[in-house]
Structures are given as C-alpha cells and as structure tokens.
N, C-alpha and C positions, 0 to 999 in steps of 0.2 A: 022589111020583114026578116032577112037575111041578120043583118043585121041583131036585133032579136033573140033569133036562133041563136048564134053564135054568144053571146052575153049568157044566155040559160045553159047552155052546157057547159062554159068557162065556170058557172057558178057550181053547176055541177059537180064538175072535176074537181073545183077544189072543195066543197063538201066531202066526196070521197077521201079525197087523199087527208083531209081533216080525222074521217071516220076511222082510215087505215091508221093515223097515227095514234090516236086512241085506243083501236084494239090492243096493237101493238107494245104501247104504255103498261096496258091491263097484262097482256102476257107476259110480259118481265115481273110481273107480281108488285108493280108499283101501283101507286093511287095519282090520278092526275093531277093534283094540289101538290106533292111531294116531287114529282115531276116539274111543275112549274117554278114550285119553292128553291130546288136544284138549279134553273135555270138562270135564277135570278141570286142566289147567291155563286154562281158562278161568276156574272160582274164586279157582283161585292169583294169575290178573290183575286180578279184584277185588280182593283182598287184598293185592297188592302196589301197586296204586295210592291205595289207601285210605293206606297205608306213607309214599307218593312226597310225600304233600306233606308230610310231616315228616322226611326223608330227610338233612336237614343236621344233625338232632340226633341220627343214629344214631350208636352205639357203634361202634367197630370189629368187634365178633363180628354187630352186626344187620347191618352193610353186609356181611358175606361170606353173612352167611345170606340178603338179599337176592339177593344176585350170582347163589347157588348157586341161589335160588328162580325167577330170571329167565330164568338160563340152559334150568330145563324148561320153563317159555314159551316159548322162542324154539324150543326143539327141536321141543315139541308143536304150534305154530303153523306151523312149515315145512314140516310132513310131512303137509299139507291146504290144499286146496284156497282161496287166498285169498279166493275168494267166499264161505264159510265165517266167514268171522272181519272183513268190511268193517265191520260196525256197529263192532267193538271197537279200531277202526286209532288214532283217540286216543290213546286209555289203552294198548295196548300201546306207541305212539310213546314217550307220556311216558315207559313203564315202559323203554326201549331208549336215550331218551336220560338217564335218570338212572344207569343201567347206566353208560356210558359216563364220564359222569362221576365217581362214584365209584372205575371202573377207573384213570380218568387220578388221580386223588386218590393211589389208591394205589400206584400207579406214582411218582407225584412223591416219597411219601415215601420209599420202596425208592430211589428215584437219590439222593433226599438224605441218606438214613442212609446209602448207600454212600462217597457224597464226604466227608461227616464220616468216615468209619472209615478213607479213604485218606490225609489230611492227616497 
C-alpha cells in the first residue's frame, strides 16, 4: 500500500511542476505550441550549424533543404521571447548569415540563367 502512496504523489508532483511550467509559459506571453516549436527548432540549430561549416560543399537539393530548415528557425525563434534563446545568438547568427548567402548564390544564378536564355 505504501508503495501506492508513493507512485500517487510522484505522479502528483510531476503534474504540478507540469502545471507550473505551463503557467509560467503563459506569463511570458508565449503560447505552448510556440514554446514547443522553439524547443524543437532549437535542435534543428544544432544540426544546422553542425551543416554550416561545410555549407560550400552543399549540393543544390542540401542548400534548399537547409533554406527550408532555417527558415523554421527563424520562425520558431521570433515567436519568443529573445531572452529565451541569448546563449544560442552565434550559431543562429552564423545559421542567418549562411542563409543569406546561399539565397544571394542562388539568386545570382536565376539572374544569370536568365541573361543567357535572353541573348
């Protein structure tokens, strides 16, 4: 019976501290989807700067699949609270300026297959 007991309040407790982090979510003026979306592109910015330093030997299909990886960074990042995410301002930096680059990359080549296919 002891036994029991102890399982019902462990369950307890962590329902609480569940509940606690929830409120806590809601007082920072975030939504718990935006919160979880954040947590989880926060992996994705591991994984993409792990990427970033070999980012010039990407294929064409890895740089879009980057692009499209980065851009849920940037989404999931915006929608919290910047104190939130200061430790990771680096590595999302690097991950924003490699973004950048790769978009002018392929911008340059779209204007230059354009001007060849006009001549």
């Amino acid at each position: 019976m002891e036994i029991l007991q102890i399982i019902f309040l462990l369950i307890a407790i962590i329902v609480g501290l569940i509940a606690f982090a929830i409120i806590q979510i809601k007082q920072a003026g975030m939504n718990i989807k935006d919160f979880m979306d954040f947590i989880q592109a926060n992996e994705i910015l591991d994984n993409l700067y792990e990427v970033s330093i070999r980012y010039e030997k990407m294929t064409k299909n890895q740089q879009i699949v980057f692009l499209i990886e980065a851009e849920k960074v940037f989404n999931a990042f915006d929608k919290v609270p910047n104190i939130l995410w200061e430790d990771e301002y680096q590595k999302y930096n690097k991950i924003l300026d490699i973004y950048r680059d790769i978009k002018l990359l392929r911008w340059n080549e779209k204007v230059n297959i354009n001007n060849v296919n006009n001549i």
